[in-house]
PQR file of N, CA, C, O and H, with PARSE charges and radii, in Angstrom:
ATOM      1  N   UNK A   1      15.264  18.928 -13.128 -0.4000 1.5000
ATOM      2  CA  UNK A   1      16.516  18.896 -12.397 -0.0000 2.0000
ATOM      3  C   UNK A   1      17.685  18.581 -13.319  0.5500 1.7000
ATOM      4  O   UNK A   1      18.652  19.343 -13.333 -0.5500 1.4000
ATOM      5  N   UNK A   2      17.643  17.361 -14.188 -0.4000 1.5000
ATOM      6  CA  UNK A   2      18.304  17.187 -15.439 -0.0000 2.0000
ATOM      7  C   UNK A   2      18.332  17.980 -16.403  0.5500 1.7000
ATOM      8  O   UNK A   2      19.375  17.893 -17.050 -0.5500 1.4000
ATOM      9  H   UNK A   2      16.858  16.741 -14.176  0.4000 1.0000
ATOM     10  N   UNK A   3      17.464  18.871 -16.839 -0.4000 1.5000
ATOM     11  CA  UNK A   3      17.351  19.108 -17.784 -0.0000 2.0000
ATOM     12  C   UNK A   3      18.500  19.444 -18.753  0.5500 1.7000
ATOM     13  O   UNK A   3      18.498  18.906 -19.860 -0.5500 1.4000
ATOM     14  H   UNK A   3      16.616  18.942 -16.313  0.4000 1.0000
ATOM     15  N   UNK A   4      19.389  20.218 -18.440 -0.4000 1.5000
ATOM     16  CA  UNK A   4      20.996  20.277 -19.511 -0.0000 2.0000
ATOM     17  C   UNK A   4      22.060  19.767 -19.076  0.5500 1.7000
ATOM     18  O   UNK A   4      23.142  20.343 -19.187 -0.5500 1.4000
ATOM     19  H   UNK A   4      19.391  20.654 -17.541  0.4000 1.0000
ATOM     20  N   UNK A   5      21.896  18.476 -18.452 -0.4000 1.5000
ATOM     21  CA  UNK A   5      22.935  17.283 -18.233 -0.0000 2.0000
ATOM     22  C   UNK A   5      23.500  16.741 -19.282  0.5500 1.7000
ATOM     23  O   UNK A   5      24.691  16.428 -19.281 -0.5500 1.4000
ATOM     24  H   UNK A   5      21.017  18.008 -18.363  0.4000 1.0000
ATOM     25  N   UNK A   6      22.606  16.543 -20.436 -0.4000 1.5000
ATOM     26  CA  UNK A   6      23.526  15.698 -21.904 -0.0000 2.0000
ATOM     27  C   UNK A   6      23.890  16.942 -22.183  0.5500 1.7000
ATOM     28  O   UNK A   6      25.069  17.228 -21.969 -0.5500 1.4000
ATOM     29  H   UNK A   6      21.638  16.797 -20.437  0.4000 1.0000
ATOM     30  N   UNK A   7      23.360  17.550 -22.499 -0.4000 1.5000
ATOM     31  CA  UNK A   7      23.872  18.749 -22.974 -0.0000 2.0000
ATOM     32  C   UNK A   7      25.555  19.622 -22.591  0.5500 1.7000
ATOM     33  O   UNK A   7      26.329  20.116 -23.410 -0.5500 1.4000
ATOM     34  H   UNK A   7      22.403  17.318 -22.673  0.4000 1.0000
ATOM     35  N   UNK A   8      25.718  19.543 -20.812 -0.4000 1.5000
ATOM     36  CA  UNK A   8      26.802  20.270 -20.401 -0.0000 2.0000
ATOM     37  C   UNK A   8      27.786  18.745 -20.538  0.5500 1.7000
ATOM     38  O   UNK A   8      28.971  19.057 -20.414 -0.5500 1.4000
ATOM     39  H   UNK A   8      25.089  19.141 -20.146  0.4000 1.0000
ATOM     40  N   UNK A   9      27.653  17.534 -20.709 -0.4000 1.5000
ATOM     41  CA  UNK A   9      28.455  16.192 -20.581 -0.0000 2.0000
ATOM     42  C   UNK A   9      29.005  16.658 -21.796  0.5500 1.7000
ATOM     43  O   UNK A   9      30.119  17.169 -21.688 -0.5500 1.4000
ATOM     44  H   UNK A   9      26.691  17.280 -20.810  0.4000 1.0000
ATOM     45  N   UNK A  10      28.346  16.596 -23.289 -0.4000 1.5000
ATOM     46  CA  UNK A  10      28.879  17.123 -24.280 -0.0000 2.0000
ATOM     47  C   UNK A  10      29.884  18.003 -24.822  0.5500 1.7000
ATOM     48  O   UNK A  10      30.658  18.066 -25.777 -0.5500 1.4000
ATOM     49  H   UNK A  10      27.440  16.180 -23.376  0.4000 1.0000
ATOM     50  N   UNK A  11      29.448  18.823 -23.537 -0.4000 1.5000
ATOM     51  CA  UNK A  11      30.665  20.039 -24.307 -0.0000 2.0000
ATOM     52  C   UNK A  11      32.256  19.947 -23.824  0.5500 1.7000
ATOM     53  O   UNK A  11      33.302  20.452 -24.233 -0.5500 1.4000
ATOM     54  H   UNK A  11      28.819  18.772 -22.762  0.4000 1.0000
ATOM     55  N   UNK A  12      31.884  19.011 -22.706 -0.4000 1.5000
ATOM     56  CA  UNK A  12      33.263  19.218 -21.840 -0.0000 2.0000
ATOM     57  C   UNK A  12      34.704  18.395 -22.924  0.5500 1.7000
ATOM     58  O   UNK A  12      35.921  18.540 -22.806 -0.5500 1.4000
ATOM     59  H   UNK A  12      31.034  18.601 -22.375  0.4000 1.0000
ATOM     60  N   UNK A  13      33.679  17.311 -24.208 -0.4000 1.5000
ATOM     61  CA  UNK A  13      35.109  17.128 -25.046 -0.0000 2.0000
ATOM     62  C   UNK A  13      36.035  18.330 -25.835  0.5500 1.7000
ATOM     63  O   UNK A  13      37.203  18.491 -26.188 -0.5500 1.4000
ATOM     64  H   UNK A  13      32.690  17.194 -24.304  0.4000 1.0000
ATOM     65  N   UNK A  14      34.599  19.141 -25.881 -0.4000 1.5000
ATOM     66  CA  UNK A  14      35.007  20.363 -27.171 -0.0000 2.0000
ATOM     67  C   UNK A  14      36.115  21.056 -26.106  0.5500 1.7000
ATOM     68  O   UNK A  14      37.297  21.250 -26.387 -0.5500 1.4000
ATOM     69  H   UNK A  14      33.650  19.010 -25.594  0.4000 1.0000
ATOM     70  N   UNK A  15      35.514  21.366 -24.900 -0.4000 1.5000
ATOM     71  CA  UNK A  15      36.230  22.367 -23.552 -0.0000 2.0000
ATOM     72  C   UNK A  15      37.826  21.666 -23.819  0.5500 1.7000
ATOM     73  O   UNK A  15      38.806  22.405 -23.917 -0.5500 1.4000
ATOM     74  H   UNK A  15      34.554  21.209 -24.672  0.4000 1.0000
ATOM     75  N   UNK A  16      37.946  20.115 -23.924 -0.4000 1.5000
ATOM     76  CA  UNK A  16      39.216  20.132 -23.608 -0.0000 2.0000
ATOM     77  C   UNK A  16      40.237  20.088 -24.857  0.5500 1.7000
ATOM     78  O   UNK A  16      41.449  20.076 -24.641 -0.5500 1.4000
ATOM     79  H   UNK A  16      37.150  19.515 -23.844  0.4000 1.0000
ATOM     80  N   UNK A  17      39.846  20.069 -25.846 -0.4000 1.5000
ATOM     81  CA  UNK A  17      40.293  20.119 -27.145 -0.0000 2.0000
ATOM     82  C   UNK A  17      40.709  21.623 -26.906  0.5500 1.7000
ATOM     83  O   UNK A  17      41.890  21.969 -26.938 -0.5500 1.4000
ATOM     84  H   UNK A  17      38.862  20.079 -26.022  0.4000 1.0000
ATOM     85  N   UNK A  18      39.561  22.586 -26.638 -0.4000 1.5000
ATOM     86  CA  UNK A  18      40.303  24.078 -26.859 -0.0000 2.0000
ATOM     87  C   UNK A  18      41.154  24.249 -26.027  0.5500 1.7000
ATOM     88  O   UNK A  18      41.799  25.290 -26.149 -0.5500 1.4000
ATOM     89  H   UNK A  18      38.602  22.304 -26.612  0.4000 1.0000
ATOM     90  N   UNK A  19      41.402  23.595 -25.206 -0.4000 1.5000
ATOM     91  CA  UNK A  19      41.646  24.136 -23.751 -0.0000 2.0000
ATOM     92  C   UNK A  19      43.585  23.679 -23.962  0.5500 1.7000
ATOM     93  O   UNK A  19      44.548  24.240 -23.438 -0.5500 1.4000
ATOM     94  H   UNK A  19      40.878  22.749 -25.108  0.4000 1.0000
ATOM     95  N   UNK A  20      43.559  22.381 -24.999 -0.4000 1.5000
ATOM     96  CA  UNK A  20      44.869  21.577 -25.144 -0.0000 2.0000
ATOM     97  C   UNK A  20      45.587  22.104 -26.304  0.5500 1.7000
ATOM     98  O   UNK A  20      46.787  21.955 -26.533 -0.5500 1.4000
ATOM     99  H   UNK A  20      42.776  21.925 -25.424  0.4000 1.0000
ATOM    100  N   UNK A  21      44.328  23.033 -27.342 -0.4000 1.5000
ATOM    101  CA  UNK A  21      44.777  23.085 -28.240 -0.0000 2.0000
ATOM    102  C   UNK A  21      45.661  25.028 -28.009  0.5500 1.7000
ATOM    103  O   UNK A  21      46.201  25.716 -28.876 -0.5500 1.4000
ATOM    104  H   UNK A  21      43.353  23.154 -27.155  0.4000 1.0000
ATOM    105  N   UNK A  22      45.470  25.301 -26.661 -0.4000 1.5000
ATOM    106  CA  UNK A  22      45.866  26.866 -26.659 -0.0000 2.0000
ATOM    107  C   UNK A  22      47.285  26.864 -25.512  0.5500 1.7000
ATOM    108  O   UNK A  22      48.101  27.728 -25.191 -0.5500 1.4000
ATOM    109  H   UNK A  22      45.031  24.743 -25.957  0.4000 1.0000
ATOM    110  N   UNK A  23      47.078  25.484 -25.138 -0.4000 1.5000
ATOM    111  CA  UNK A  23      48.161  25.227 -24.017 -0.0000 2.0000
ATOM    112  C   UNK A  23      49.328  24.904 -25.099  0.5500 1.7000
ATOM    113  O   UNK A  23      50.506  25.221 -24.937 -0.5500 1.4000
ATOM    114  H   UNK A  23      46.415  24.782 -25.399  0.4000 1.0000
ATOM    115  N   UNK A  24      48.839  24.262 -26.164 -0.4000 1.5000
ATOM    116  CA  UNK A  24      50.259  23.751 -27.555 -0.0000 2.0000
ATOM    117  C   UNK A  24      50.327  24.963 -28.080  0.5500 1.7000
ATOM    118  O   UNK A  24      51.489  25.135 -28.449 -0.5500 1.4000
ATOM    119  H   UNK A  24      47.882  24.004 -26.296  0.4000 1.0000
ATOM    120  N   UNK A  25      49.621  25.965 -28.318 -0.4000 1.5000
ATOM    121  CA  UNK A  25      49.934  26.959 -29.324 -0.0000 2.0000
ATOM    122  C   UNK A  25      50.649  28.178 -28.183  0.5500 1.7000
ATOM    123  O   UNK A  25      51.488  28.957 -28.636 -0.5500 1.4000
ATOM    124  H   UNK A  25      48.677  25.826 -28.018  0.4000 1.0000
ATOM    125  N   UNK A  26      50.301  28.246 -26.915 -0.4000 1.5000
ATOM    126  CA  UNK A  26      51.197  29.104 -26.397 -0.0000 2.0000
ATOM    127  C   UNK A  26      52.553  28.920 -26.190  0.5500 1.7000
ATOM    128  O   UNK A  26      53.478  29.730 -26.133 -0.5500 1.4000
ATOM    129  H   UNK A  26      49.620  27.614 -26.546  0.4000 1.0000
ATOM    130  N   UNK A  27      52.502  27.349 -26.057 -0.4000 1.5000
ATOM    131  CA  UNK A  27      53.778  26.689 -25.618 -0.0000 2.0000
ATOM    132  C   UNK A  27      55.119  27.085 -26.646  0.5500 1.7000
ATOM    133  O   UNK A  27      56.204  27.634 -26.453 -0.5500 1.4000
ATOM    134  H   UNK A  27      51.751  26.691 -26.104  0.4000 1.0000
ATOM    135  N   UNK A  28      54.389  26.467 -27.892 -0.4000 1.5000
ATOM    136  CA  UNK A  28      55.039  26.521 -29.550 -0.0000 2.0000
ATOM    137  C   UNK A  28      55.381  27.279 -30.184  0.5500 1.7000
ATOM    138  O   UNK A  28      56.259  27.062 -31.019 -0.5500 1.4000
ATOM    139  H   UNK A  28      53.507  26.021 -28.048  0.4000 1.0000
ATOM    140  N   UNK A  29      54.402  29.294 -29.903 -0.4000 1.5000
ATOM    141  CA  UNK A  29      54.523  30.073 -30.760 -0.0000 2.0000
ATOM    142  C   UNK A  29      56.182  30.871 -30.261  0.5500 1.7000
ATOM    143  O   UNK A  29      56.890  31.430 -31.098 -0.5500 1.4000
ATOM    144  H   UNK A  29      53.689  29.470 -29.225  0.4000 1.0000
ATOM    145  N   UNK A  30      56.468  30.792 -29.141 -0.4000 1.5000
ATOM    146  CA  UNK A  30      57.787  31.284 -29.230 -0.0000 2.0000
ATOM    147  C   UNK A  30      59.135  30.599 -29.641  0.5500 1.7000
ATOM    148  O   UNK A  30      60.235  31.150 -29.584 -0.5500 1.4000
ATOM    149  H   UNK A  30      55.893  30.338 -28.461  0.4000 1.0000
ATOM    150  N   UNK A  31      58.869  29.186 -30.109 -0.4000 1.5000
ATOM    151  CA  UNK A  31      59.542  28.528 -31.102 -0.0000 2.0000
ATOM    152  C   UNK A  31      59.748  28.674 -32.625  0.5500 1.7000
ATOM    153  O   UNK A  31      60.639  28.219 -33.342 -0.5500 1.4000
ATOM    154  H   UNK A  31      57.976  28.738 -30.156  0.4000 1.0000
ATOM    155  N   UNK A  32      58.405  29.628 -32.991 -0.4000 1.5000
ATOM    156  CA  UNK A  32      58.197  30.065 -34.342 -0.0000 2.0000
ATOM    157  C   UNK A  32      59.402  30.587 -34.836  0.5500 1.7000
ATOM    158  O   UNK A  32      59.816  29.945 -35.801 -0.5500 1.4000
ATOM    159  H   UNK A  32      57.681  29.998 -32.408  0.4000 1.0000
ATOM    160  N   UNK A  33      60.150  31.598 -34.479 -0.4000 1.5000
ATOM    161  CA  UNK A  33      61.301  32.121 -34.938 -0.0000 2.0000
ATOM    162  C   UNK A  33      62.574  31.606 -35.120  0.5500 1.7000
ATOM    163  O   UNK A  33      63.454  31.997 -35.887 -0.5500 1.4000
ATOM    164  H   UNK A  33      59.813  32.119 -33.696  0.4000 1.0000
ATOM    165  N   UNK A  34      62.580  30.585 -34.244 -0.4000 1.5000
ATOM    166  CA  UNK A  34      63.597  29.943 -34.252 -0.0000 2.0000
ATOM    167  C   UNK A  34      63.755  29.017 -35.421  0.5500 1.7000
ATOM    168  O   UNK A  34      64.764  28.826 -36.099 -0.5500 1.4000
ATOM    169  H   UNK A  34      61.866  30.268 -33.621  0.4000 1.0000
ATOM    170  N   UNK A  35      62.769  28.571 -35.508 -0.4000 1.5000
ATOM    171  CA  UNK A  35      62.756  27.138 -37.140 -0.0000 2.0000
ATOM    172  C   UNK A  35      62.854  27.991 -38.812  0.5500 1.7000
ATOM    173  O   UNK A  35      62.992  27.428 -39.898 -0.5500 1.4000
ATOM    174  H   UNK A  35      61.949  28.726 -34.957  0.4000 1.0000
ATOM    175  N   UNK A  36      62.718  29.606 -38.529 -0.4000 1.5000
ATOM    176  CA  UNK A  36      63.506  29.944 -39.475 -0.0000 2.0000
ATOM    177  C   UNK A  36      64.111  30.031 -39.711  0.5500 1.7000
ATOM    178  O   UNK A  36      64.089  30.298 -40.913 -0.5500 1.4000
ATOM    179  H   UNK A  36      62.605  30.064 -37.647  0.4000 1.0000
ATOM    180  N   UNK A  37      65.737  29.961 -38.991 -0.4000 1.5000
ATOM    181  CA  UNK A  37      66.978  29.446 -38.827 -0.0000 2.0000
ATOM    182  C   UNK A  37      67.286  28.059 -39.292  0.5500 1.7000
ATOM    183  O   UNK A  37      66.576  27.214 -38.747 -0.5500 1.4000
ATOM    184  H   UNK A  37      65.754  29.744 -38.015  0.4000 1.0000
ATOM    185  N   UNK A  38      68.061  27.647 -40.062 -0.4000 1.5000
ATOM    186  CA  UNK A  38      68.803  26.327 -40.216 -0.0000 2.0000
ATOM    187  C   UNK A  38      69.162  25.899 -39.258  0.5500 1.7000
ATOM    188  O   UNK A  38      68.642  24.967 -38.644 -0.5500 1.4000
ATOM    189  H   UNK A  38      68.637  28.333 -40.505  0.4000 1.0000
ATOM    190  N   UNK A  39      70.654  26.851 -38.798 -0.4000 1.5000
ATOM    191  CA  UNK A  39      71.159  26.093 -37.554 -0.0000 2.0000
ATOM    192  C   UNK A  39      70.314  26.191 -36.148  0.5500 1.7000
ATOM    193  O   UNK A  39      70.942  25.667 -35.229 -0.5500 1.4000
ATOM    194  H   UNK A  39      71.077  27.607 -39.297  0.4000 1.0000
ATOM    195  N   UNK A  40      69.453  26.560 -35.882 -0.4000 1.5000
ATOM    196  CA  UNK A  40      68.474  26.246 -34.847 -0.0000 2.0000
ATOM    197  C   UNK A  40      67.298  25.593 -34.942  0.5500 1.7000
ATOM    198  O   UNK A  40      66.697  25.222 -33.934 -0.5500 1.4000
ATOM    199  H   UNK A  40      68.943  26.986 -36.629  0.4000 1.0000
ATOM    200  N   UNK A  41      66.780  25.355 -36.363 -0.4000 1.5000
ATOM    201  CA  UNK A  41      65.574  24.356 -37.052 -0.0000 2.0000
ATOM    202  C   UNK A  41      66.812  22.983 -36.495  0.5500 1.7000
ATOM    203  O   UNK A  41      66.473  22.248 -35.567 -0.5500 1.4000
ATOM    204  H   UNK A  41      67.269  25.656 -37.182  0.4000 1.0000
ATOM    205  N   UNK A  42      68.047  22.815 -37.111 -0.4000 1.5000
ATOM    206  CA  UNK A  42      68.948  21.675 -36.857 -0.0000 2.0000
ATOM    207  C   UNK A  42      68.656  21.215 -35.528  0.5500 1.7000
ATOM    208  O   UNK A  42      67.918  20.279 -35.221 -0.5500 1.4000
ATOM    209  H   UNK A  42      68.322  23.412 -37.864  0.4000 1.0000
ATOM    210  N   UNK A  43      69.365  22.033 -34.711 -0.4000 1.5000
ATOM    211  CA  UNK A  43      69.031  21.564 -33.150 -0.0000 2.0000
ATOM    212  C   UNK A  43      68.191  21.185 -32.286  0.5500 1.7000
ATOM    213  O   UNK A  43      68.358  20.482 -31.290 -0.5500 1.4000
ATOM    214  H   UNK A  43      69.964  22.794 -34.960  0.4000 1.0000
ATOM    215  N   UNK A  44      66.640  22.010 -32.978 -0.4000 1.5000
ATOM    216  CA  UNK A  44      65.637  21.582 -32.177 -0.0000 2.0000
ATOM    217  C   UNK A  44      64.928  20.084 -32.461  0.5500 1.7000
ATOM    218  O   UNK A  44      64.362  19.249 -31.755 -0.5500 1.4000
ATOM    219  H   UNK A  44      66.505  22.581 -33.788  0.4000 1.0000
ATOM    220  N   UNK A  45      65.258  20.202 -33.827 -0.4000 1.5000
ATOM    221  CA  UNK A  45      65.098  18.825 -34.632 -0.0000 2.0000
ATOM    222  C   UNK A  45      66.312  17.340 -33.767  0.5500 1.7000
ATOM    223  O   UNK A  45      65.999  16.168 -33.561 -0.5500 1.4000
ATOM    224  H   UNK A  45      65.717  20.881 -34.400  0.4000 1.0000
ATOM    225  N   UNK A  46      66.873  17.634 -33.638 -0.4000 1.5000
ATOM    226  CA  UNK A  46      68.052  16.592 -32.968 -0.0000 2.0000
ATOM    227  C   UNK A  46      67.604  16.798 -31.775  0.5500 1.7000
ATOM    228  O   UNK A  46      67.904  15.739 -31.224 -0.5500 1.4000
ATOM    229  H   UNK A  46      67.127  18.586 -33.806  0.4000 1.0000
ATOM    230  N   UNK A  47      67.094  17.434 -31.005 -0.4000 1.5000
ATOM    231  CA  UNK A  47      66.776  17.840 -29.514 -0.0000 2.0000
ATOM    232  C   UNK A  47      65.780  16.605 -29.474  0.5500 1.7000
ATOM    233  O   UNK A  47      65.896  15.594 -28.781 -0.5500 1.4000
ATOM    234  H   UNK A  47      66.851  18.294 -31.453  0.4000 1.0000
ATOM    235  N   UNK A  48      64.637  16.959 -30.499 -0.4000 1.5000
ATOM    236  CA  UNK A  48      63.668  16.003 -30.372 -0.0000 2.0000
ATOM    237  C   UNK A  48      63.839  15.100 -30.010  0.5500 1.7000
ATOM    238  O   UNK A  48      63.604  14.558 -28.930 -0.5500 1.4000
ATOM    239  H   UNK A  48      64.542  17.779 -31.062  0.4000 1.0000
ATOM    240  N   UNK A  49      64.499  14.671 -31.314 -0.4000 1.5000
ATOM    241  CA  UNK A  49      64.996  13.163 -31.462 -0.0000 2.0000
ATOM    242  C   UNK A  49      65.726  12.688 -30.593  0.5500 1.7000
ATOM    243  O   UNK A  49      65.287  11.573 -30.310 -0.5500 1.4000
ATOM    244  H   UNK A  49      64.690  15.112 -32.191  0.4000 1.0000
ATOM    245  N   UNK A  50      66.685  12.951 -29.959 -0.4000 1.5000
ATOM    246  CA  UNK A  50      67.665  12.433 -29.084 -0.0000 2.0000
ATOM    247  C   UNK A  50      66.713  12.692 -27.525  0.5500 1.7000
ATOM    248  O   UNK A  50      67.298  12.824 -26.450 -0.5500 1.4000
ATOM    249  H   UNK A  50      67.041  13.857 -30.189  0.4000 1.0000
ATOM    250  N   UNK A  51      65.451  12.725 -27.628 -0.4000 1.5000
ATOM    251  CA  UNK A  51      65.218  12.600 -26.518 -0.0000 2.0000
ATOM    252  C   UNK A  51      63.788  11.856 -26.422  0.5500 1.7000
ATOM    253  O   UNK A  51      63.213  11.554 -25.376 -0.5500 1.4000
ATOM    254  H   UNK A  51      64.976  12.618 -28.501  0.4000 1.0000
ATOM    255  N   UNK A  52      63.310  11.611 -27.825 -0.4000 1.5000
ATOM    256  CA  UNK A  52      62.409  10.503 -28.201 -0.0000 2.0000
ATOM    257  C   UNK A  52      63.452   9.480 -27.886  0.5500 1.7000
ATOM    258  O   UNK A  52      63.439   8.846 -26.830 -0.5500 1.4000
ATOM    259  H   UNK A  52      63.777  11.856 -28.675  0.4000 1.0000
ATOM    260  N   UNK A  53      64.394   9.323 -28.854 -0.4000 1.5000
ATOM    261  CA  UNK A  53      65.330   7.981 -28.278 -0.0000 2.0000
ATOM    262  C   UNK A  53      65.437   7.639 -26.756  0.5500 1.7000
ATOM    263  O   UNK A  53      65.130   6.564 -26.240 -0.5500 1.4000
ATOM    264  H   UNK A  53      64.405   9.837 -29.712  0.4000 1.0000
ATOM    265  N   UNK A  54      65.817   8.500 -26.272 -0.4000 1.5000
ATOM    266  CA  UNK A  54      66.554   9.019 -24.054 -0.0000 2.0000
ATOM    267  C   UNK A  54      65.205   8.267 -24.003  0.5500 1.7000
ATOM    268  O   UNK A  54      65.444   7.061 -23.944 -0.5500 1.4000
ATOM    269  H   UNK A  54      66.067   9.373 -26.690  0.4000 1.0000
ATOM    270  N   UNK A  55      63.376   8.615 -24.003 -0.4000 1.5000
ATOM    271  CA  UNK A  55      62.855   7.902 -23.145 -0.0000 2.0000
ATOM    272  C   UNK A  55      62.337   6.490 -24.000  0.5500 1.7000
ATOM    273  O   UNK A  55      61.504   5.771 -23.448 -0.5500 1.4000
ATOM    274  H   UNK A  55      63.182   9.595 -24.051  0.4000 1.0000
ATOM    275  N   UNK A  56      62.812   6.157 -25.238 -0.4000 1.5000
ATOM    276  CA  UNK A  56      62.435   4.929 -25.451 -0.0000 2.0000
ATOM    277  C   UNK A  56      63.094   3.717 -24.891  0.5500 1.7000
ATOM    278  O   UNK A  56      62.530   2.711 -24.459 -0.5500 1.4000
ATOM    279  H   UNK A  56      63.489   6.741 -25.686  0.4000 1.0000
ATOM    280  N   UNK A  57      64.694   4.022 -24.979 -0.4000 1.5000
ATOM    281  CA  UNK A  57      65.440   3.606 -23.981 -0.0000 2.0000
ATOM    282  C   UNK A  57      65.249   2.829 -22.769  0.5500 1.7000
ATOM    283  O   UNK A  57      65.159   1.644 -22.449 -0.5500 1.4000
ATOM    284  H   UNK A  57      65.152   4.838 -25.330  0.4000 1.0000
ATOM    285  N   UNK A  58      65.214   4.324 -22.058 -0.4000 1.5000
ATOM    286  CA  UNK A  58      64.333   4.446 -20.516 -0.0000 2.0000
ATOM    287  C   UNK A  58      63.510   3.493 -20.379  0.5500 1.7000
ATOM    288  O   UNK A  58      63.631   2.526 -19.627 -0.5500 1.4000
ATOM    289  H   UNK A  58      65.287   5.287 -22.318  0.4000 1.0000
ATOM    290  N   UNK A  59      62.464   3.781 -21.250 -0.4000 1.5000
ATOM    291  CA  UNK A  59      61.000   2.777 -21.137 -0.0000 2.0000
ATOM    292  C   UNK A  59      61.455   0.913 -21.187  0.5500 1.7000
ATOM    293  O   UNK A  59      61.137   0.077 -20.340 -0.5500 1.4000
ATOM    294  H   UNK A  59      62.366   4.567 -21.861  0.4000 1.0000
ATOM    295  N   UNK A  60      62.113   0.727 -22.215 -0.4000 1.5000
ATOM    296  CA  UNK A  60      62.499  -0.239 -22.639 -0.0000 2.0000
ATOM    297  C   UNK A  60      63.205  -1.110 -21.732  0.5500 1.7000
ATOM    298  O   UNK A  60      62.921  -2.307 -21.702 -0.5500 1.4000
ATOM    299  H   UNK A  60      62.371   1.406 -22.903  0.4000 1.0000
ATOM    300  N   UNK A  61      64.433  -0.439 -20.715 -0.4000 1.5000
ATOM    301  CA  UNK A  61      64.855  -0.730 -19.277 -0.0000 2.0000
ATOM    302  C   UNK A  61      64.345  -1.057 -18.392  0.5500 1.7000
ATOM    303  O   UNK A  61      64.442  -2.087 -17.726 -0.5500 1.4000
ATOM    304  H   UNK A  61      64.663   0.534 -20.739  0.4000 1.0000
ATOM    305  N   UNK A  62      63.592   0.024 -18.282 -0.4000 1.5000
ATOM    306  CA  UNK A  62      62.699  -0.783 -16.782 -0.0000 2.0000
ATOM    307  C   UNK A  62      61.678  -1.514 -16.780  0.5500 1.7000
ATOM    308  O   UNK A  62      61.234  -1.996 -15.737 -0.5500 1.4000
ATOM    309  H   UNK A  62      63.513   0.861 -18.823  0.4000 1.0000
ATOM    310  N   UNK A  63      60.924  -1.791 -18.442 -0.4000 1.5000
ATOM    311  CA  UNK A  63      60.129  -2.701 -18.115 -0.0000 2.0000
ATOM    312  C   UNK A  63      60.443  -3.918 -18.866  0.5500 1.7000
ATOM    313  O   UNK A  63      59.547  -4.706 -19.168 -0.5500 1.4000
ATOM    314  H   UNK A  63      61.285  -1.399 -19.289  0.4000 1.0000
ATOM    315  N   UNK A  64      62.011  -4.167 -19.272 -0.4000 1.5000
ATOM    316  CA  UNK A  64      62.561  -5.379 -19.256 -0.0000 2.0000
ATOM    317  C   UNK A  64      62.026  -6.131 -20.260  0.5500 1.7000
ATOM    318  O   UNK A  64      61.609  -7.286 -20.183 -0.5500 1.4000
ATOM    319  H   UNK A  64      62.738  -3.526 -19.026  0.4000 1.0000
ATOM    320  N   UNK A  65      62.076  -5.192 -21.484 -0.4000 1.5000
ATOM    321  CA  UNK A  65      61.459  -5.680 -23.153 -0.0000 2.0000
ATOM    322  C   UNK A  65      62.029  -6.116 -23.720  0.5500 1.7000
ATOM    323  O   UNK A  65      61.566  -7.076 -24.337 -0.5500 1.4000
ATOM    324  H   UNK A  65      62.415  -4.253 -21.546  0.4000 1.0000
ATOM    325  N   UNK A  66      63.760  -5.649 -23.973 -0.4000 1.5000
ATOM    326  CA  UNK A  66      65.082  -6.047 -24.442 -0.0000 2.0000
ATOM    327  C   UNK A  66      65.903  -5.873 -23.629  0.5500 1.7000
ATOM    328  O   UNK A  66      65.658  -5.228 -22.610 -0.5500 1.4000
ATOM    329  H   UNK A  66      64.135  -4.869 -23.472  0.4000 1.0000
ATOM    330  N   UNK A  67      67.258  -6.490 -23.917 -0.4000 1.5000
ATOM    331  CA  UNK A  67      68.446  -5.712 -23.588 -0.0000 2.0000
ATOM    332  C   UNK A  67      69.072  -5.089 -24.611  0.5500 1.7000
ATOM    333  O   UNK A  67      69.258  -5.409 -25.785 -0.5500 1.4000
ATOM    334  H   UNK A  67      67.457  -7.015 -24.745  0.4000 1.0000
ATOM    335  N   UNK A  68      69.468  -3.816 -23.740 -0.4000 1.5000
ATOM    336  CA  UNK A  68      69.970  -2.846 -24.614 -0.0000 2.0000
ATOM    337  C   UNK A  68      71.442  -2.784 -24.819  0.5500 1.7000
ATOM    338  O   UNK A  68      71.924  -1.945 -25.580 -0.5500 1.4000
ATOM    339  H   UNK A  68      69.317  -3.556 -22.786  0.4000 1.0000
TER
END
């Protein structure tokens, strides 16, 4: 009844690795063109960032770590 229970438990890490790793590469590859550009490598680069900052912020507010 068991018999390929360890077996199918196993694979489901590999399943989600591929599964995360095709959801980033579809997401990303129409960004490819753009980072050959300066002035749009610039922006997406500041995009990042200014919005790593926006939710560290955020985070930092509501759970009352500092004042900002």
């Amino acid at each position: 009844m068991f018999d390929g229970f360890w077996d199918n438990v196993f694979r489901y890490p590999r399943y989600f690795i591929t599964t995360l790793l095709g959801v980033l590469l579809s997401t990303f590859a129409p960004l490819a063109p753009l980072l050959k550009r300066p002035t749009t490598l610039v922006a997406i680069i500041s995009l990042l960032i200014s919005g790593f900052i926006f939710v560290t912020f955020t985070l930092r507010a509501m759970l009352g770590l500092s004042a900002v």
